[in-house]
Each structure stands twice: as structure tokens, then as C-alpha cells.
mmCIF entry with sequence, helices, sheets and N, C-alpha, C, O atoms, coordinates in Angstrom:
data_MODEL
# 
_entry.id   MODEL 
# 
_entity.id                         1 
_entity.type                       polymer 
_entity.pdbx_number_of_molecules   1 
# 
_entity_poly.entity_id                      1 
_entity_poly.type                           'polypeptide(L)' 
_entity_poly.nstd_linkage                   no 
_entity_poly.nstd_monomer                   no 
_entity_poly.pdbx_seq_one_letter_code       
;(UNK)(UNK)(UNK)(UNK)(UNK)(UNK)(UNK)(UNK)(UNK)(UNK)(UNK)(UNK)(UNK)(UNK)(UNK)(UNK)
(UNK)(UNK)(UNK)(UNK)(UNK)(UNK)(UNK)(UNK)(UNK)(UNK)(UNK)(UNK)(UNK)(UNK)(UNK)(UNK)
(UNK)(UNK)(UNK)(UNK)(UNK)(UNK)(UNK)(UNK)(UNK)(UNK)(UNK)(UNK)(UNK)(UNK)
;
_entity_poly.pdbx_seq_one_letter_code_can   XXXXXXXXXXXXXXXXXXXXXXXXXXXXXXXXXXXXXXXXXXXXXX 
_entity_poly.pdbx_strand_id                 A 
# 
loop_
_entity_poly_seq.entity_id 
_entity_poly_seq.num 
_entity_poly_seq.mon_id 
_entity_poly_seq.hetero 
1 1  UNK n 
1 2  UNK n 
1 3  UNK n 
1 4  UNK n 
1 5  UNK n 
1 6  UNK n 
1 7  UNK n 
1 8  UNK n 
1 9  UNK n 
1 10 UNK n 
1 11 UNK n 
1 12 UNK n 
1 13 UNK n 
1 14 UNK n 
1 15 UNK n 
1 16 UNK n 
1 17 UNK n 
1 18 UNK n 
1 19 UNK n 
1 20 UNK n 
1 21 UNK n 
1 22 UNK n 
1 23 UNK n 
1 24 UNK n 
1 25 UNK n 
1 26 UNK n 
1 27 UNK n 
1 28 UNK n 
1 29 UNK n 
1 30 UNK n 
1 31 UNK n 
1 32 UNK n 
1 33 UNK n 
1 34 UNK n 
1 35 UNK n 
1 36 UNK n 
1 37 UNK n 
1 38 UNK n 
1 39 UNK n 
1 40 UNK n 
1 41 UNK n 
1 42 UNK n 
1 43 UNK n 
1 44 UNK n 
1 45 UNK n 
1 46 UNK n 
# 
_struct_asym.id          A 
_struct_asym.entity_id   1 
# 
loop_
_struct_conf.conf_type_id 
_struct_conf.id 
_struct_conf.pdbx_PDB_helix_id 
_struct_conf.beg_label_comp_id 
_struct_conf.beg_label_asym_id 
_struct_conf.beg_label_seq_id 
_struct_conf.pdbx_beg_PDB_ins_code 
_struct_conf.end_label_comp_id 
_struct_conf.end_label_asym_id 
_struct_conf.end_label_seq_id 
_struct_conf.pdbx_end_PDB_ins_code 
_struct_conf.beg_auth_comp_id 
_struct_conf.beg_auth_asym_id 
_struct_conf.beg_auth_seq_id 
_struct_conf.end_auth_comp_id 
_struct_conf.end_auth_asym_id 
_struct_conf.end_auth_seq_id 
_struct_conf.pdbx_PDB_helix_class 
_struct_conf.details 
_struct_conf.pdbx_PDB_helix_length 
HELX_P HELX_P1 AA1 UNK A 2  ? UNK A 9  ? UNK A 2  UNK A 9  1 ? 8 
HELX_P HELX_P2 AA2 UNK A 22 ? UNK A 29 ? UNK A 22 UNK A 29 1 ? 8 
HELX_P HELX_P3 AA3 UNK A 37 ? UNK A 40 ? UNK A 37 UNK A 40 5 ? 4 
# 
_struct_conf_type.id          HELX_P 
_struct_conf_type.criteria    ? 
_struct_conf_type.reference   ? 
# 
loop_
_atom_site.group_PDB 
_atom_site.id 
_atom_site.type_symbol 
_atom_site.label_atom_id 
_atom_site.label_alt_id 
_atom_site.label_comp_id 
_atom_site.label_asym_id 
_atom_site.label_entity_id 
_atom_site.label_seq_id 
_atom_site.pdbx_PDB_ins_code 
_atom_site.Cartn_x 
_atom_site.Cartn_y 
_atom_site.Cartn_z 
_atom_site.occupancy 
_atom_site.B_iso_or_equiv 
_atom_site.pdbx_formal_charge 
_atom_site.auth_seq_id 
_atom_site.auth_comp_id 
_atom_site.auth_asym_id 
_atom_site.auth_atom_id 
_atom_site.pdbx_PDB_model_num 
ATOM 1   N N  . UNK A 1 1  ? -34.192 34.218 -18.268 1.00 0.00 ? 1  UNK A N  1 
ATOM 2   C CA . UNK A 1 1  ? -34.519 33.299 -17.218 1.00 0.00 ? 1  UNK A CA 1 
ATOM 3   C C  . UNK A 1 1  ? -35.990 33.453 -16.834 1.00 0.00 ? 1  UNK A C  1 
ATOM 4   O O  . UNK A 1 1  ? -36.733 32.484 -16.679 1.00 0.00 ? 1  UNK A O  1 
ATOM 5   N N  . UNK A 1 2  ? -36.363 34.710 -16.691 1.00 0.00 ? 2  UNK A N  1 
ATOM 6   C CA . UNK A 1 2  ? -37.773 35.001 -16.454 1.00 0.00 ? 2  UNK A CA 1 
ATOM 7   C C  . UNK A 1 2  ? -38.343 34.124 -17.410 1.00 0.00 ? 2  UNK A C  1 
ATOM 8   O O  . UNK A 1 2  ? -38.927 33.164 -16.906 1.00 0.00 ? 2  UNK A O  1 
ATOM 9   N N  . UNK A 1 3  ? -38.339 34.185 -18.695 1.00 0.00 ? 3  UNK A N  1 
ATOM 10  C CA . UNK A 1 3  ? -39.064 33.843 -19.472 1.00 0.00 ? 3  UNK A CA 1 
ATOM 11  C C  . UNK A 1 3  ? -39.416 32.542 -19.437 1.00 0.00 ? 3  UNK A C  1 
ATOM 12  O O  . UNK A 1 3  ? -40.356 32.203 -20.155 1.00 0.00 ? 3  UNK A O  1 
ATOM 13  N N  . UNK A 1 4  ? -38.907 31.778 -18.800 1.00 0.00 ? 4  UNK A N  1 
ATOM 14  C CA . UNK A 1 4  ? -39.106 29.874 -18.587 1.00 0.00 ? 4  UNK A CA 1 
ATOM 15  C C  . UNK A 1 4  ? -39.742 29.942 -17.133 1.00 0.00 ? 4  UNK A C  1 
ATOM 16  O O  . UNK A 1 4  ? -40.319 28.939 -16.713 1.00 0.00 ? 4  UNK A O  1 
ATOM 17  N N  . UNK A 1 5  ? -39.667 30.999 -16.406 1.00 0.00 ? 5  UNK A N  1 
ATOM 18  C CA . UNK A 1 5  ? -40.679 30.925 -15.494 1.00 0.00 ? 5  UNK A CA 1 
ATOM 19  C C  . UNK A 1 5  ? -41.930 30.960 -15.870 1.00 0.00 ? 5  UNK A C  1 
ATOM 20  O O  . UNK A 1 5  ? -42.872 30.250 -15.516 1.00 0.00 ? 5  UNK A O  1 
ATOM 21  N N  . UNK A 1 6  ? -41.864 32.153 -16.885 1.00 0.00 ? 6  UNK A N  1 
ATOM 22  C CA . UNK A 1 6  ? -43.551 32.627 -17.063 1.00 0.00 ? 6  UNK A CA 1 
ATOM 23  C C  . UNK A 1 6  ? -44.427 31.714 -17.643 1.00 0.00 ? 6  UNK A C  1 
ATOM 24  O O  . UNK A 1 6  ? -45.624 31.696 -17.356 1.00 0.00 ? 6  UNK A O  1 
ATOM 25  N N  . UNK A 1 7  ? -43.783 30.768 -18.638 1.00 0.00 ? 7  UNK A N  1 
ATOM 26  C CA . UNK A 1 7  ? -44.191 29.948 -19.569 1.00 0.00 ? 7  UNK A CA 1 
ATOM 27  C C  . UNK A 1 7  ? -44.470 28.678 -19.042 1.00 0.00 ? 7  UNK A C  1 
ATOM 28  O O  . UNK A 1 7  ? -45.070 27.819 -19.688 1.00 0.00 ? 7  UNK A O  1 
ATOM 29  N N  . UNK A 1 8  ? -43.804 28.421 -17.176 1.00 0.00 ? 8  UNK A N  1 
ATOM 30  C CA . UNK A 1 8  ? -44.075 27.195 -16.727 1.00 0.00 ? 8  UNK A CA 1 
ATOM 31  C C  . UNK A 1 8  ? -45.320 28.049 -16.268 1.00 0.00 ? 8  UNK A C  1 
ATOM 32  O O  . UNK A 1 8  ? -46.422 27.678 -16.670 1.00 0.00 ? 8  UNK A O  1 
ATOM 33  N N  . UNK A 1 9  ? -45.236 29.136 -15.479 1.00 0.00 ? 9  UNK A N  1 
ATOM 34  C CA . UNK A 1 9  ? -46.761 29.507 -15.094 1.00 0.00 ? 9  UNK A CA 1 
ATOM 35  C C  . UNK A 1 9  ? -47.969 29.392 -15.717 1.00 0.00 ? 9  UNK A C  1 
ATOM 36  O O  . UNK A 1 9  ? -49.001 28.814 -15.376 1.00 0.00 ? 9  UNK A O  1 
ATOM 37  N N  . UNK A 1 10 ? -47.658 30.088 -16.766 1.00 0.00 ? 10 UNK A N  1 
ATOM 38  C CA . UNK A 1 10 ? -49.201 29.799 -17.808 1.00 0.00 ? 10 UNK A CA 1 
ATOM 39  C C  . UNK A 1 10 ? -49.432 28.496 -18.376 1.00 0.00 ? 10 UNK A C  1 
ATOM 40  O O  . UNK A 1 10 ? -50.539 28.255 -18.856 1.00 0.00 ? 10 UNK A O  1 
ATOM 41  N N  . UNK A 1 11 ? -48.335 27.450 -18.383 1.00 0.00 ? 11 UNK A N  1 
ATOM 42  C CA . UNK A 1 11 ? -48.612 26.767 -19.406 1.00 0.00 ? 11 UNK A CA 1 
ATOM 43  C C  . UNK A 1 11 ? -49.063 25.260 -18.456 1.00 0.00 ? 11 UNK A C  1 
ATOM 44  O O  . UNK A 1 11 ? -49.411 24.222 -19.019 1.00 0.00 ? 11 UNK A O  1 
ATOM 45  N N  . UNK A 1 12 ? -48.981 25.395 -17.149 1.00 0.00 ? 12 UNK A N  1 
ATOM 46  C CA . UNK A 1 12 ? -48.870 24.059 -15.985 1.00 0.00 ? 12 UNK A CA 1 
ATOM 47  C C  . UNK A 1 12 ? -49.041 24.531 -14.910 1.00 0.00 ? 12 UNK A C  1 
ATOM 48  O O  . UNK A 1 12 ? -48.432 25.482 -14.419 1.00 0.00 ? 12 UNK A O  1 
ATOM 49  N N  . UNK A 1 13 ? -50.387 23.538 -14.176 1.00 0.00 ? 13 UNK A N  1 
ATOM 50  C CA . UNK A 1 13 ? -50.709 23.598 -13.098 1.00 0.00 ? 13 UNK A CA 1 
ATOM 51  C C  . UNK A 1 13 ? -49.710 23.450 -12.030 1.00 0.00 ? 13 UNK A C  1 
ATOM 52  O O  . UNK A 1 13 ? -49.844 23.952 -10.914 1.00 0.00 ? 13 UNK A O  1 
ATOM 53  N N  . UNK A 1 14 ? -48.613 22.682 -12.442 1.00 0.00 ? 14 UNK A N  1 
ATOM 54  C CA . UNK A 1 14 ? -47.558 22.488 -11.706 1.00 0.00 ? 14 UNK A CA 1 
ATOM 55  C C  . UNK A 1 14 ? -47.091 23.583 -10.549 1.00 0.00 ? 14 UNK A C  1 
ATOM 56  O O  . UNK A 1 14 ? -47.180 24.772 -10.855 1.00 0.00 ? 14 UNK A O  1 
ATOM 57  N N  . UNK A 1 15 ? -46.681 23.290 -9.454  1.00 0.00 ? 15 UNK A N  1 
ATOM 58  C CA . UNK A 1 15 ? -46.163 24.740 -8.698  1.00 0.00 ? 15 UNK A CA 1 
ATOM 59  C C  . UNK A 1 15 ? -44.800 24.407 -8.786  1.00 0.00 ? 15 UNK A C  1 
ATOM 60  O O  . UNK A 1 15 ? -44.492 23.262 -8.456  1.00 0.00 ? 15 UNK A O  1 
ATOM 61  N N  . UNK A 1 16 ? -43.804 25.285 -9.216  1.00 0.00 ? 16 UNK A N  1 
ATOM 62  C CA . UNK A 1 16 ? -42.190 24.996 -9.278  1.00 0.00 ? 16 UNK A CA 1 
ATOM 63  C C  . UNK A 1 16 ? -41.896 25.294 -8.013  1.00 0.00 ? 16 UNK A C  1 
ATOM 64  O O  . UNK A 1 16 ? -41.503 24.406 -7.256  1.00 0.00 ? 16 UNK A O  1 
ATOM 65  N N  . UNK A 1 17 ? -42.079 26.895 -7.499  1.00 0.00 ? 17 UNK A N  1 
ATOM 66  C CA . UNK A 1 17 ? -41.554 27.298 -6.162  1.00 0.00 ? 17 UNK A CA 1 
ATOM 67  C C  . UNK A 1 17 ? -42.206 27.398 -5.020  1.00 0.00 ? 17 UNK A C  1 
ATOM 68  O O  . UNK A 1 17 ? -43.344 27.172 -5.430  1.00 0.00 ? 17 UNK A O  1 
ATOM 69  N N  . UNK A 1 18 ? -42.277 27.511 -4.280  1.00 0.00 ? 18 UNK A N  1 
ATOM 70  C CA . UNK A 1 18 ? -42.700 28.297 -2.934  1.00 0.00 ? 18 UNK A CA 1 
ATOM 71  C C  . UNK A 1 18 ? -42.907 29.198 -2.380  1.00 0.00 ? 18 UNK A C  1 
ATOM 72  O O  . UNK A 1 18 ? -42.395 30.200 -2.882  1.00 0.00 ? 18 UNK A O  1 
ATOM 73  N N  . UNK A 1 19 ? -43.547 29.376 -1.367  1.00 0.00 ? 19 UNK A N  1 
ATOM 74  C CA . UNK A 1 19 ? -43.425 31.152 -1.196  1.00 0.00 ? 19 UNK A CA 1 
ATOM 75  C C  . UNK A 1 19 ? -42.237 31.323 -0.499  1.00 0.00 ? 19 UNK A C  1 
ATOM 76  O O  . UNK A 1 19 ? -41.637 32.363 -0.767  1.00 0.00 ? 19 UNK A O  1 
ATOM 77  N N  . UNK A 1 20 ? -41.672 30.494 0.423   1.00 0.00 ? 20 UNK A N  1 
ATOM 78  C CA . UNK A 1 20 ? -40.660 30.825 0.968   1.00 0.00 ? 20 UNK A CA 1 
ATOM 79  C C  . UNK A 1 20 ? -39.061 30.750 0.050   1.00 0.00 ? 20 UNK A C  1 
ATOM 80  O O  . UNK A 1 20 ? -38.012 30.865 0.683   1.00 0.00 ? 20 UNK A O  1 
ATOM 81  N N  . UNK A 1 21 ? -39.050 30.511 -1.738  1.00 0.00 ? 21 UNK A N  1 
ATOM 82  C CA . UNK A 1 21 ? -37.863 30.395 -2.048  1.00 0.00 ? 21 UNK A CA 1 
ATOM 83  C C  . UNK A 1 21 ? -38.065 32.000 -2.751  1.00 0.00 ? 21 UNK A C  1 
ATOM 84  O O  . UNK A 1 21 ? -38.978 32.637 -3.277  1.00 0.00 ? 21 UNK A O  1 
ATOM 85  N N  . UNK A 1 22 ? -36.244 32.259 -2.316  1.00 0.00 ? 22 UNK A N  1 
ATOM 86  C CA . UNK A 1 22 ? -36.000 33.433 -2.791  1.00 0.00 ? 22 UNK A CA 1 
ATOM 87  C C  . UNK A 1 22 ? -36.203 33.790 -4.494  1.00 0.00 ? 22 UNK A C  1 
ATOM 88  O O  . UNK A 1 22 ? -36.412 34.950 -4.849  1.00 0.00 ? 22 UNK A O  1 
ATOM 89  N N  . UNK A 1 23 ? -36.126 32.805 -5.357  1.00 0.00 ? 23 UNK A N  1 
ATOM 90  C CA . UNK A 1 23 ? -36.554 32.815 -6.448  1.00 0.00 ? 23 UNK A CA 1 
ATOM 91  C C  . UNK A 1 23 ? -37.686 33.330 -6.857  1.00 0.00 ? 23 UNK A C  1 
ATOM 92  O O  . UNK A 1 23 ? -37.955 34.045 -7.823  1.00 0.00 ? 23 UNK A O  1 
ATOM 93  N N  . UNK A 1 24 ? -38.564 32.714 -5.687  1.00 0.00 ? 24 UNK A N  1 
ATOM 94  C CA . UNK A 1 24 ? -40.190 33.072 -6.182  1.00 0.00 ? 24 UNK A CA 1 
ATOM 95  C C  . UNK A 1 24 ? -40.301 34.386 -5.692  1.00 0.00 ? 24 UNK A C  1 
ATOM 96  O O  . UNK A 1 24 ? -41.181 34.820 -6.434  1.00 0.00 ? 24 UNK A O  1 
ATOM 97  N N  . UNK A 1 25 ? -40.060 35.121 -5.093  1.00 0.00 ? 25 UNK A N  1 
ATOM 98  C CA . UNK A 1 25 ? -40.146 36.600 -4.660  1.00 0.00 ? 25 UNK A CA 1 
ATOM 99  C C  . UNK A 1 25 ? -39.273 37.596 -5.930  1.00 0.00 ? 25 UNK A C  1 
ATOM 100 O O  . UNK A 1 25 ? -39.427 38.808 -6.077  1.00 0.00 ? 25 UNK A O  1 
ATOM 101 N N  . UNK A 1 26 ? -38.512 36.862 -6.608  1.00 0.00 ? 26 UNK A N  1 
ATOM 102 C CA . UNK A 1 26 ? -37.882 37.864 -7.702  1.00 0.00 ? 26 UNK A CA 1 
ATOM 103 C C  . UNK A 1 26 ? -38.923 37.506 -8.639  1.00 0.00 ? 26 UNK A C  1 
ATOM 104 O O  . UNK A 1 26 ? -39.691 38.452 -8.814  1.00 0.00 ? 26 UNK A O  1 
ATOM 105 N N  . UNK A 1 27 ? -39.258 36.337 -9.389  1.00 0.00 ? 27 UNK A N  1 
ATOM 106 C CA . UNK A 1 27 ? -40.340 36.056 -10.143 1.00 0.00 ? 27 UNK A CA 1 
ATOM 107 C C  . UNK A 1 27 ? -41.775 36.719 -9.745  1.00 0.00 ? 27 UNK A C  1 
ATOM 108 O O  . UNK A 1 27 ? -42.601 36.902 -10.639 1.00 0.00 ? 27 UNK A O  1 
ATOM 109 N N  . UNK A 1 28 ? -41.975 36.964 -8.821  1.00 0.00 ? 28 UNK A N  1 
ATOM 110 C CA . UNK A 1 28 ? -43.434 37.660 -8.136  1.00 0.00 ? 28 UNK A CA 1 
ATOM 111 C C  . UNK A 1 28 ? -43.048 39.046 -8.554  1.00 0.00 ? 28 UNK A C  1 
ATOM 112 O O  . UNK A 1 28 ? -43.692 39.430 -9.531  1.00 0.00 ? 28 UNK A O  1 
ATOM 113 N N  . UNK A 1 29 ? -41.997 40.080 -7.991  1.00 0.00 ? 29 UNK A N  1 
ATOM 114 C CA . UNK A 1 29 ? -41.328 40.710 -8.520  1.00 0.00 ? 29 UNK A CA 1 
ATOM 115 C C  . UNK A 1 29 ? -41.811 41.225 -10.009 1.00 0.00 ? 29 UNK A C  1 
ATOM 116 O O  . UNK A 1 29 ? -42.640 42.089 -10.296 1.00 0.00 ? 29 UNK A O  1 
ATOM 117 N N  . UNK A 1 30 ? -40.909 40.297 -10.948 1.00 0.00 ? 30 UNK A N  1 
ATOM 118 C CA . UNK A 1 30 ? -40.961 40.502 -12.147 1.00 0.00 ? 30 UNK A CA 1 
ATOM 119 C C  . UNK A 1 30 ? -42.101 40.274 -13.045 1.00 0.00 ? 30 UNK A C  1 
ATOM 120 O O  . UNK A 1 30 ? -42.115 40.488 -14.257 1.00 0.00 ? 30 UNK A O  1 
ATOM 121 N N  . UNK A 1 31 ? -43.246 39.723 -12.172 1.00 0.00 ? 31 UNK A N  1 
ATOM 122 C CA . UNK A 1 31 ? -44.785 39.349 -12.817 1.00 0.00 ? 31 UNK A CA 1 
ATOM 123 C C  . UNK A 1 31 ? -45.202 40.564 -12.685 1.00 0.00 ? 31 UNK A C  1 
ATOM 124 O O  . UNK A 1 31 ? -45.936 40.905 -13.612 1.00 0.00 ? 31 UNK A O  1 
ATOM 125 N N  . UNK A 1 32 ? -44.930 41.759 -11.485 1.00 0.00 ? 32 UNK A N  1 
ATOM 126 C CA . UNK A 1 32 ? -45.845 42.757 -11.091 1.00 0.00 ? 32 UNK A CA 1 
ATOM 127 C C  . UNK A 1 32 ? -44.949 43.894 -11.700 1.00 0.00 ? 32 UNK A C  1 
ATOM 128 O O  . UNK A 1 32 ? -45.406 44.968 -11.309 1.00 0.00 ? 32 UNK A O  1 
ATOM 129 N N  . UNK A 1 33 ? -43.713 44.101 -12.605 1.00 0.00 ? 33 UNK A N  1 
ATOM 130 C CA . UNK A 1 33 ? -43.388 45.032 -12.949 1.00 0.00 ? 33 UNK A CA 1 
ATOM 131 C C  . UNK A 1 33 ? -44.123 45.365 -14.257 1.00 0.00 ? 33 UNK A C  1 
ATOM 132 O O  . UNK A 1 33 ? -44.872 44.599 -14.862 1.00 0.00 ? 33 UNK A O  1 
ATOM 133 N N  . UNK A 1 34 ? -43.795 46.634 -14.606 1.00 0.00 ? 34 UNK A N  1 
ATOM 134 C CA . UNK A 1 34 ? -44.307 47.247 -15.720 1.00 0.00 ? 34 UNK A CA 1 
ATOM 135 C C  . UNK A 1 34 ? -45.795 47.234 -15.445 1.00 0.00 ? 34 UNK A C  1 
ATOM 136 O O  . UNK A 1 34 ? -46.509 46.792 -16.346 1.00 0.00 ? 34 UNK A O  1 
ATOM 137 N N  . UNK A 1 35 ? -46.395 47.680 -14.263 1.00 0.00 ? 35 UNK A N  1 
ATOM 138 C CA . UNK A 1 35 ? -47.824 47.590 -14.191 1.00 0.00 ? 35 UNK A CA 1 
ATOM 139 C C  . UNK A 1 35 ? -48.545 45.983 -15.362 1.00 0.00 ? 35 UNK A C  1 
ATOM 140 O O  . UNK A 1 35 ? -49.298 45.657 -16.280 1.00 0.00 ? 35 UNK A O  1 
ATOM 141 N N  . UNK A 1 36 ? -47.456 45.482 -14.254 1.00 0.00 ? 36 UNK A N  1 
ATOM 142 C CA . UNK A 1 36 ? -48.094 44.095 -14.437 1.00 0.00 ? 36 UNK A CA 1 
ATOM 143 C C  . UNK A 1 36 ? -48.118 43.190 -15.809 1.00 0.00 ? 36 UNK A C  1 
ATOM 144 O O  . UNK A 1 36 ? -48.673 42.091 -15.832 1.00 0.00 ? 36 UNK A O  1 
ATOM 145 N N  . UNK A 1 37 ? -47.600 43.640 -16.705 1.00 0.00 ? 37 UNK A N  1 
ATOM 146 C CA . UNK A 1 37 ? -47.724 43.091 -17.912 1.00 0.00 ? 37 UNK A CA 1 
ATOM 147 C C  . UNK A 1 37 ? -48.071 41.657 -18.182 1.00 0.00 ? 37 UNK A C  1 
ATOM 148 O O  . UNK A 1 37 ? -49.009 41.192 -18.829 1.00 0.00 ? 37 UNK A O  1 
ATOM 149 N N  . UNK A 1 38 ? -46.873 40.929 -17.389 1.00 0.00 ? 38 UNK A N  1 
ATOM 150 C CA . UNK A 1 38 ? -46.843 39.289 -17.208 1.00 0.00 ? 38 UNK A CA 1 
ATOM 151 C C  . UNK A 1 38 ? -48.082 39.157 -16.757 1.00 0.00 ? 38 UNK A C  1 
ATOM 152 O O  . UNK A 1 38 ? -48.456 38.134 -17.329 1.00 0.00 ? 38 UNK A O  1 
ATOM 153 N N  . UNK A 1 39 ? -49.017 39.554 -16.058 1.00 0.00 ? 39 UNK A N  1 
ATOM 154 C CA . UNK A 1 39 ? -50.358 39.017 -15.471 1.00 0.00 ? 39 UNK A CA 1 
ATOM 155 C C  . UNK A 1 39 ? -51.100 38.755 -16.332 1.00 0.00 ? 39 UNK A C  1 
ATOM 156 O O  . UNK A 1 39 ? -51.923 37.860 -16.141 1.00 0.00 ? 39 UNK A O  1 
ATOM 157 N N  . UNK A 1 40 ? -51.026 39.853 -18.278 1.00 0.00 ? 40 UNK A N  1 
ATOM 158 C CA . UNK A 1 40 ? -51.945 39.854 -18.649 1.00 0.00 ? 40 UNK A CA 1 
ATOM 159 C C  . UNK A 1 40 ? -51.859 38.574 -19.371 1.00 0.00 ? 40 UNK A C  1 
ATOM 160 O O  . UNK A 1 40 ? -52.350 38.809 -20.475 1.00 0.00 ? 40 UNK A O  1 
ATOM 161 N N  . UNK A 1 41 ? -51.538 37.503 -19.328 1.00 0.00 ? 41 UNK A N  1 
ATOM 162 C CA . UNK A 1 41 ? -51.130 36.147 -20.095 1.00 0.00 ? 41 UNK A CA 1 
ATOM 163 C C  . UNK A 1 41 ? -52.090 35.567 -19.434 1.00 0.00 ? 41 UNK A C  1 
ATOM 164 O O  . UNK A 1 41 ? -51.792 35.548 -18.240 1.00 0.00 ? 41 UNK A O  1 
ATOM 165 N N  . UNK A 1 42 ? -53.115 35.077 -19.644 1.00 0.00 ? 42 UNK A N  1 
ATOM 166 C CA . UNK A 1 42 ? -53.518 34.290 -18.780 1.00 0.00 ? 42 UNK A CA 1 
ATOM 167 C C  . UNK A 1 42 ? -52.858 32.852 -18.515 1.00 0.00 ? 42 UNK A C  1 
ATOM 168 O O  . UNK A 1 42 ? -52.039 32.378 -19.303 1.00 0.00 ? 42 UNK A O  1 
ATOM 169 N N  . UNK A 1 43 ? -53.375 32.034 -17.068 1.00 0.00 ? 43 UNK A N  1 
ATOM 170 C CA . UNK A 1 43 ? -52.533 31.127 -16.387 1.00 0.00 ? 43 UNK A CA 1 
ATOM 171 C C  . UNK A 1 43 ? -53.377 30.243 -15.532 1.00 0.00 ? 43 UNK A C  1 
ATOM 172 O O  . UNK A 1 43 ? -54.558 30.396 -15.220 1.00 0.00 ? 43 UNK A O  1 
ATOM 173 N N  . UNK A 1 44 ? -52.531 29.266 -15.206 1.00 0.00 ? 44 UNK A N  1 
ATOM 174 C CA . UNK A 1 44 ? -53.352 28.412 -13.989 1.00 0.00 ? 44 UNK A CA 1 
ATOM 175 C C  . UNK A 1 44 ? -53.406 28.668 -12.883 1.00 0.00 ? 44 UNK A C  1 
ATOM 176 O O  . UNK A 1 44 ? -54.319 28.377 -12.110 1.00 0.00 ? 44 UNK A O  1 
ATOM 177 N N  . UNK A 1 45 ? -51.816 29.616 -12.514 1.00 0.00 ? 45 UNK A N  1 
ATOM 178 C CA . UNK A 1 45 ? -52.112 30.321 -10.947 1.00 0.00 ? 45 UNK A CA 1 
ATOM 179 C C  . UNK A 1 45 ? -52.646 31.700 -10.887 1.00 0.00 ? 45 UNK A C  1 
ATOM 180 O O  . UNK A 1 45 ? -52.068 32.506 -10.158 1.00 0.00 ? 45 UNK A O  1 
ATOM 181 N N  . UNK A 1 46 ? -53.576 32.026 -11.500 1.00 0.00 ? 46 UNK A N  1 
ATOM 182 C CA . UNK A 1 46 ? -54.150 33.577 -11.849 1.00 0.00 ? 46 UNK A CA 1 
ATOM 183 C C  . UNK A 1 46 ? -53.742 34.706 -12.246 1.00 0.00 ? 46 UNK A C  1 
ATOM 184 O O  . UNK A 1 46 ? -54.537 35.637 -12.379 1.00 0.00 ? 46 UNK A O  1 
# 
């Protein structure tokens, strides 16, 4: 499931969530685990 998040992130300016949906706090979550790995992809939301 992560993985169709990450791929809308990098791949579209688009914003799917919000800060206030509980989704986006597990996805924020899972961008910053493993000392961050997902960050190193670059993206449109940084």
C-alpha cells in the first residue's frame, strides 16, 4: 500500500491527503522510517 503512495508522491504534484487525514500521518510515518530511505527518491513535495 505504501508503495502507491510513494510513487503518487514522487511522480505528481498532486496532493492526495492532508495533514489532518489519519492516512497521511502513517505515510509521513513510513517516509521517515529506516532513517528515511523513502526521502531519498526525489519528489515534488520534497
Amino acid at each position: 500500500m505504501f508503495g502507491a503512495f510513494q510513487w503518487a508522491r514522487v511522480m505528481s504534484p498532486f496532493t492526495l491527503l492532508t495533514e489532518d487525514d489519519p492516512v497521511y500521518a502513517w505515510r509521513e510515518r513510513l517516509i521517515d522510517a529506516f532513517d528515511g530511505l523513502a526521502l531519498k527518491s526525489p519528489s515534488y513535495h520534497g
